[in-house]
C-alpha positions in Angstrom: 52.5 63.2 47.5 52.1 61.1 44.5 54.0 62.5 41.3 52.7 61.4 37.8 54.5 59.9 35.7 55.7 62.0 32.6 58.2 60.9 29.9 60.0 63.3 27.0 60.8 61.8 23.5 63.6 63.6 21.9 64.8 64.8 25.3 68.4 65.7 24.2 67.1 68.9 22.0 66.9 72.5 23.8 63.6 72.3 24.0 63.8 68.8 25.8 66.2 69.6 28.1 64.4 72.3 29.0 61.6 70.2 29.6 63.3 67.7 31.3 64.4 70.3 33.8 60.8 72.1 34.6 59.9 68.5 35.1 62.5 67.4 37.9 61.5 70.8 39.7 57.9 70.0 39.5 56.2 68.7 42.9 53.6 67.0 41.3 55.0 65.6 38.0 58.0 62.7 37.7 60.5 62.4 34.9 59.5 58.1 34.0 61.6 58.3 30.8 63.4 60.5 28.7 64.6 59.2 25.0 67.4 60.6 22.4 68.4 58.3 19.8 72.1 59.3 19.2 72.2 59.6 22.9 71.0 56.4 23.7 72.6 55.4 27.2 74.4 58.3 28.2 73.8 59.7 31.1 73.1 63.9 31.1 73.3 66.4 34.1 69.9 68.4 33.8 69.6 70.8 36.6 70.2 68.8 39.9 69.0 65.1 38.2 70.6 63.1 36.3 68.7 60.9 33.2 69.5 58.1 31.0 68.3 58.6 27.7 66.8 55.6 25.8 66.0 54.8 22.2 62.8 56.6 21.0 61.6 53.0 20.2 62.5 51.4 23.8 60.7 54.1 25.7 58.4 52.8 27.9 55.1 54.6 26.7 52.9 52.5 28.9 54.7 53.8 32.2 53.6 57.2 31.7 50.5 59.4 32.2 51.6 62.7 29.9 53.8 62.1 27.0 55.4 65.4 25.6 56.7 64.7 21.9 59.9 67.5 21.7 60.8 65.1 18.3 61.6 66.7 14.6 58.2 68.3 12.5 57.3 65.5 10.5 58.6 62.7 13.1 56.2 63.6 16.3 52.7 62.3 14.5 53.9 58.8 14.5 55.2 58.7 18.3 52.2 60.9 19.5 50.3 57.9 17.8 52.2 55.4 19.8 51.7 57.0 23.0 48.1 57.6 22.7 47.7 54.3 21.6 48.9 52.7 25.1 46.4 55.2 27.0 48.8 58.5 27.6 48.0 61.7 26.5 50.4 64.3 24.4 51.8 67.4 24.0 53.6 67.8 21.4 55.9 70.8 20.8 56.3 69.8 16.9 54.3 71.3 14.1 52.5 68.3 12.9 48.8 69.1 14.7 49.2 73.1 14.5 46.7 75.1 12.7 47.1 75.2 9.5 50.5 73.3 8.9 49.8 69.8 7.8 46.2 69.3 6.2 45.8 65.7 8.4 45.7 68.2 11.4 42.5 69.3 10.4 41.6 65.6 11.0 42.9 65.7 14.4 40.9 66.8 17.5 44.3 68.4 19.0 43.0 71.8 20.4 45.8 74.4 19.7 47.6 74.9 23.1 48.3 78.5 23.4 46.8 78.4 27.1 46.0 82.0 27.9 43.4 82.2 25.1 42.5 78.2 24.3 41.9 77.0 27.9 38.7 76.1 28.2 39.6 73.5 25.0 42.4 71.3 26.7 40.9 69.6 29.9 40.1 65.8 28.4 42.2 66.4 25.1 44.0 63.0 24.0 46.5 65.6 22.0 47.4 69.5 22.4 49.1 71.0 19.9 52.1 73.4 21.3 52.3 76.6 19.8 55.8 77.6 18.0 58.0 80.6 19.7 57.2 83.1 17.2 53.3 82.8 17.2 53.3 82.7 20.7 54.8 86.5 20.6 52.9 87.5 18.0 49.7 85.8 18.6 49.5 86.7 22.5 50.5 89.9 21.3 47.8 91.1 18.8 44.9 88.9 20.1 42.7 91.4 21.8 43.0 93.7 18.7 41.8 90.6 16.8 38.9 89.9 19.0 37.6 93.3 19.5 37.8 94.1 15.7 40.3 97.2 16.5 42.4 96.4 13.1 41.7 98.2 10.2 39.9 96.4 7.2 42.1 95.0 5.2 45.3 96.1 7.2 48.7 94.4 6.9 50.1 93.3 10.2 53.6 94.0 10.4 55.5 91.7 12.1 60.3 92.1 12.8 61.0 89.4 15.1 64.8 88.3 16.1 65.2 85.2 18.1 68.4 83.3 19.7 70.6 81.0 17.9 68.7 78.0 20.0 65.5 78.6 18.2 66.9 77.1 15.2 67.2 73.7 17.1 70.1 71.5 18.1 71.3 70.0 14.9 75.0 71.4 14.0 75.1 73.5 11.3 78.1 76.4 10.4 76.0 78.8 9.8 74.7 79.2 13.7 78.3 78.6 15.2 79.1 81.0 17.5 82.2 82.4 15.1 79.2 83.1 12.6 76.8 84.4 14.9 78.7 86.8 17.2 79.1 90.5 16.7 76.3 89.6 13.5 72.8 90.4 13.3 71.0 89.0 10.2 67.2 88.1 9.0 66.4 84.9 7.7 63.2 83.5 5.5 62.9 86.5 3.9 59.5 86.6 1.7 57.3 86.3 4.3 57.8 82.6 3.7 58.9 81.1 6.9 57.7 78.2 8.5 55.4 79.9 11.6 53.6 81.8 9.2 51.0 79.4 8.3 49.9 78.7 11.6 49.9 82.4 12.8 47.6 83.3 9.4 45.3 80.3 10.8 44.7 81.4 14.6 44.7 84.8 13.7 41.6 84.1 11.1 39.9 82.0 14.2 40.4 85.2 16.2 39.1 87.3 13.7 41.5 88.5 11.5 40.3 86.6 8.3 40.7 90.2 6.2 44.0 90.5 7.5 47.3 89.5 6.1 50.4 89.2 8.2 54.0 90.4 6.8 56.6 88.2 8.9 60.7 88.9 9.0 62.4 86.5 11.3 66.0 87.9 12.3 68.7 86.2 14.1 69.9 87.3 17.4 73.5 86.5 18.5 72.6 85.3 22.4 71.4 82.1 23.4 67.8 82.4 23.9 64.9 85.0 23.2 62.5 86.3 21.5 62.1 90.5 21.0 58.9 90.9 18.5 58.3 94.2 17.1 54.6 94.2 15.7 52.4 97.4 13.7 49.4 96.9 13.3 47.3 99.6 11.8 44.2 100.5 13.5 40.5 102.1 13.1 41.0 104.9 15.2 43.1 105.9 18.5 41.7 105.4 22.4 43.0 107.6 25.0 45.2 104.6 26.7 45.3 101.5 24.3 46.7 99.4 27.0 43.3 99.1 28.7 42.7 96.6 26.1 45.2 94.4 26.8 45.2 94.6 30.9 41.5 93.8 30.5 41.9 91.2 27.9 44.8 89.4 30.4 43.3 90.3 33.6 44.4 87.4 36.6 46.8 85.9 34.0 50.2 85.0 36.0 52.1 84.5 32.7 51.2 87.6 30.6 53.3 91.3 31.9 51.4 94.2 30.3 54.5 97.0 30.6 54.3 101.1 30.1 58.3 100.4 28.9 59.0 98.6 26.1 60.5 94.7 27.1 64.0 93.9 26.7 65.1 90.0 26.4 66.6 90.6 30.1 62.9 91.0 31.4 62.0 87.5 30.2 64.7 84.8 30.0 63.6 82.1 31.6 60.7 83.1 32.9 57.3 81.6 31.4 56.3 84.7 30.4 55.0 87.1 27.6 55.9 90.5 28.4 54.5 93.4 26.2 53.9 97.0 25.3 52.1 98.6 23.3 52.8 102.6 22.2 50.5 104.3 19.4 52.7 105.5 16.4 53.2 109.2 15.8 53.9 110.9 12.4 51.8 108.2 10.4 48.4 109.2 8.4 46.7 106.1 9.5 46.2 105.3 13.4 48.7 102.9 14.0 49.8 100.4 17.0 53.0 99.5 17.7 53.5 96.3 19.9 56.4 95.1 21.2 55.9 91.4 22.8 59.0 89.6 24.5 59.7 85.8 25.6 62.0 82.8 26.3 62.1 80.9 23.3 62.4 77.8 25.2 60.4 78.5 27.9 56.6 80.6 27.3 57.9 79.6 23.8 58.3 75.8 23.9 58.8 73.5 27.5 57.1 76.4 29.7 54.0 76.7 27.8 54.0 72.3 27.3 54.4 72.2 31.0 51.7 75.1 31.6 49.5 72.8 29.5 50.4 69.6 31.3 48.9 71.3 34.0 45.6 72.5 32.7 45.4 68.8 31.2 46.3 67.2 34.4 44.0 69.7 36.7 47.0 70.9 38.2 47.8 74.4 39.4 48.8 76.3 36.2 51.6 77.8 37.8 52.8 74.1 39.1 56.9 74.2 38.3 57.0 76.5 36.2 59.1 80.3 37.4 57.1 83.0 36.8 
């Protein structure tokens, strides 16, 4: 069977290696480069292959078919440039084409990759724009209360989310070694000022949530990897079973778990899923929704959800490589 050829700049970050990994498992997808600049010619053990990484600027961007750009925010809209310049198409896990993020994204025709709801805009795209791990929970999460106008005017949507220490990326820093994050649980970005929010405020208004604001607290989890969202969302009124909504909304989707129990991270670690429940709130004046959305961080939250939209790019099965 012929494989296509796929290459990974900044392949030494969690999110690459990740990436690099799906890729070797894939049957119809081939690993043609992989690039880390302060790796340059060391060899890494990445599941059962084993790759070279070259210098960012000695990958061989011509070679492959699908360039994904897992590089800094603020570094990827250069290299995306590069690649599509020699014929290859991107995804690009940074923030530089998100919603909402960087005002030359607006000039960008990158549709916004967050598959399950933006399909039908990423066969022929040059560029798709990865979603981050937090508005993937979130965003998967309240959709269908977005696009059936269930919120109430003018509601607040209340968003606690705690992630793993690899969220924050693969630079060292004290402040996420593990003698500072174990036996610790802390929030971060308070303010509602962190860097995701911007580009969940932007999909949610395309959804229809433009009277809507969104109050976001990230928190940091001492494991590895994971994503546990706790979302209220106040409501117009109660249904008998609000989860109709969301089984009907995600009906045939392989990647999306609608659950009577609440999630745990267990349910979800590397799996390309988001698994959710949704519970109404009890002792509260105004009908209320609480939500409770789980996922791997670095897979339905970064390399699994590139790779899912590899495959819709490349007309591949969806499901090609990627565990369920």
């Amino acid at each position: 069977m012929h494989k296509v050829p796929v290459g990974v700049l900044g392949a030494s970050g969690y999110a690459g290696r990740e990436l690099c990994g799906l890729i070797a498992q894939h049957p119809g997808l081939r690993l043609a480069f992989a690039s880390a600049n302060d790796q340059r010619g060391q060899r890494a053990r990445i599941g059962a292959t084993e790759v070279t990484y070259v210098a960012t600027e000695d990958a061989p961007l011509s070679k492959a078919e699908v360039v994904f750009t897992a590089l800094p925010h603020g570094a990827a809209a250069t290299w995306v440039g590069n690649a599509r310049a020699t014929g290859a198409r991107v995804v690009d896990l940074s923030s530089d084409f998100r919603p909402g993020v960087h005002a030359s994204a607006n000039d960008t025709q990158a549709p916004y990759g967050l598959t399950e709801l933006m399909r039908d805009s990423i066969p022929g795209a040059g560029i798709v724009a990865n979603p981050g791990c937090y508005p993937t929970a979130v965003l998967i999460a309240i959709a269908p209360l977005l696009t059936e106008g269930w919120i109430a005017p003018g509601a607040t949507i209340n968003v606690t989310a705690a992630s793993g220490v690899t969220g924050a990326g693969y630079s060292v820093r004290p402040d996420l070694l593990f003698a500072e994050v174990a036996e610790d649980f802390r929030a971060y970005s308070v303010g509602n000022e962190h860097r995701h929010l911007a580009e969940m405020r932007a999909v949610a208004a395309q959804l229809g949530g433009q009277d809507n604001d969104i109050l976001f607290t990230p928190h940091l989890l001492p494991v590895a990897r994971g994503i546990l969202a706790t979302i209220t969302v106040p409501v117009k009124e109660y249904v008998d079973d609000p989860l109709t909504l969301w089984r009907d909304c995600y009906k045939g989707e392989p990647f999306i778990e609608i659950a009577d129990q609440p999630p745990s991270l267990r349910d979800v670690v590397r799996r390309n899923v988001v698994r959710l429940s949704v519970a109404k709130a009890a002792n509260v004046r105004q009908p209320t929704l609480i939500i409770i959305s789980a996922i791997d961080n670095l897979m339905k939250g970064a390399a699994g959800q590139a790779l899912q939209n590899a495959n819709v790019l490349l007309g591949l099965s969806e499901q090609a490589g990627l565990p369920a």
